[in-house]
C-alpha positions in Angstrom: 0.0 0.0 0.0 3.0 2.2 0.9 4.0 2.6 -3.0 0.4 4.2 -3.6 0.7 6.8 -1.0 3.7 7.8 -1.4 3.8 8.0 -5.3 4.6 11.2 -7.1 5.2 12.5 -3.0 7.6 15.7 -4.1 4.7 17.0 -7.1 1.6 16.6 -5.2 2.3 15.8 -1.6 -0.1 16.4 0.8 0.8 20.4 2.3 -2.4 20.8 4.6 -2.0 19.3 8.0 -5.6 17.8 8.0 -4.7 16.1 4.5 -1.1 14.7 6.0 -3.1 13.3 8.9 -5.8 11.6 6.5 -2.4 9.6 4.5 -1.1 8.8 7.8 -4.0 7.3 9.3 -3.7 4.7 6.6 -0.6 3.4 7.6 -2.2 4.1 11.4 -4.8 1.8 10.5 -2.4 -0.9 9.2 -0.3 -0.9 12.2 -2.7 -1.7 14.5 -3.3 -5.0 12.4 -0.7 -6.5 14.5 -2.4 -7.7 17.5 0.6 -7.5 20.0 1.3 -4.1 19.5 -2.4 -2.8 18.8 -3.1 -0.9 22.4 0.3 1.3 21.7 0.5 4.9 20.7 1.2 5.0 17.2 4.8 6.7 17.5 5.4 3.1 19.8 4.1 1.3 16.9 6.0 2.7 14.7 9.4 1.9 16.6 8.2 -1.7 17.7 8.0 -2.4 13.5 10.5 -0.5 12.8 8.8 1.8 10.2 9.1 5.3 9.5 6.1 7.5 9.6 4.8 9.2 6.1 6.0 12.5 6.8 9.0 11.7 7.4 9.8 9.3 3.9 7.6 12.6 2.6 10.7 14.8 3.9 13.6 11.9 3.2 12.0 11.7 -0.6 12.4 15.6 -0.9 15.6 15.8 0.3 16.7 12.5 -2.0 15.5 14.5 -5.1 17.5 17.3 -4.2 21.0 15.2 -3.9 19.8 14.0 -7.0 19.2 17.6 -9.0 22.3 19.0 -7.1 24.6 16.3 -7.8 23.1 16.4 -11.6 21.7 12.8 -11.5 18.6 14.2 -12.9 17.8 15.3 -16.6 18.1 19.1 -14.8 20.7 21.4 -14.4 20.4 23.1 -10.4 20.6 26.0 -12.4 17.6 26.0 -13.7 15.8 25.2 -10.6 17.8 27.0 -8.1 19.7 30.1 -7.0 22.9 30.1 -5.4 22.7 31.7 -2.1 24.6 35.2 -1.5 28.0 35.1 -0.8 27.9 36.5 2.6 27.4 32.9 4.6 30.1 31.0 5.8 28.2 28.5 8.1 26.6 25.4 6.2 27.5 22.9 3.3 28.7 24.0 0.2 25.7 23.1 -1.8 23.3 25.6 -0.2 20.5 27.1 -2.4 18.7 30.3 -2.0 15.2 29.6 -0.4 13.0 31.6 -3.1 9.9 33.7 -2.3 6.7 32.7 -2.1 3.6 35.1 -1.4 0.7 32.1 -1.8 0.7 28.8 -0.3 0.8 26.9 -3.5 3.7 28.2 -4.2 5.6 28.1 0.0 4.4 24.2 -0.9 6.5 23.3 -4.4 9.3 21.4 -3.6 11.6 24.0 -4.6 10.8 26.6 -1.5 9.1 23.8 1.1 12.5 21.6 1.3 14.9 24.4 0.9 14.8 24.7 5.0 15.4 21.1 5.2 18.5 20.8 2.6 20.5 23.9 3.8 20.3 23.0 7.3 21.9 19.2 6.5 26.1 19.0 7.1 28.6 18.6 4.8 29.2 15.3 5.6 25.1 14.0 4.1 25.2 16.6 1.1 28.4 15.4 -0.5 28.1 12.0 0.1 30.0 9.9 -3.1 26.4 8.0 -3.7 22.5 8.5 -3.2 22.3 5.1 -1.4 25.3 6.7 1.3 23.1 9.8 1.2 20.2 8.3 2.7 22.1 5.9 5.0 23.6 9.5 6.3 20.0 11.6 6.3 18.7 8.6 8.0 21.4 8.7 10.4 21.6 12.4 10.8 17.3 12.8 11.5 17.1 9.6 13.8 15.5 11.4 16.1 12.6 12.4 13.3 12.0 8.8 12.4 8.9 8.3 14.4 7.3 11.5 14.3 4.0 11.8 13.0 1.8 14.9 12.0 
């Protein structure tokens, strides 16, 4: 069921808090098919099956597109899509993109301004990892903490 929810996730993901909660309660629903674990909180559940909750492979899937489009493994150049930040930071990675400006909530939601936040604030070590399968051993390493959360 997982492929269907989370298909096409950086184009059309849900961006409304009611609509996150309505795709997690699917995989809410599912968890609490296992009968030893059924009485937990869901976050419990989550742990005890070792399964990540939808917002966060939402946010892991955005951030795994943007290796992808910085490190040109994409049919895209990062130019096209992104700006470079101004000169004047030093803190960060060196793959930092300017977060754009958006004035309507369509457009604070596009992958391109929503996981900006996300990519900039990652360390040097995740962004220039030599392959996307050590990127996301590194983001999953680097957001453990975020595993388990749920909207």
């Amino acid at each position: 069921m997982r492929p269907h929810l989370e298909y096409g996730n950086p184009i059309w993901g849900p961006f409304n808090k009611a609509d996150q909660k309505l795709v997690e309660r699917v995989q809410r629903r599912a968890t609490r098919v296992v009968t030893t674990i059924r009485g937990m909180p869901y976050e419990d559940r989550l742990r005890a099956l070792k399964l990540p909750s939808l917002q966060y492979r939402r946010r892991r899937g955005d951030m795994i597109l943007l290796y992808n489009l910085m490190h040109g493994n994409v049919g895209l150049r990062r130019e096209e899509f992104f700006e470079e930040p101004p000169m004047t930071t030093t803190r960060g990675h060196s793959l930092k993109v300017a977060k754009p400006r958006a004035h309507t909530r369509v457009r604070r939601n596009h992958l391109g301004v929503r996981a900006v936040s996300d990519w900039n604030s990652l360390p040097e070590s995740v962004v220039s990892a030599p392959s996307v399968n050590s990127f996301k051993k590194r983001l999953d390493e680097h957001w453990q903490d975020h595993l388990y959360e749920a909207p």
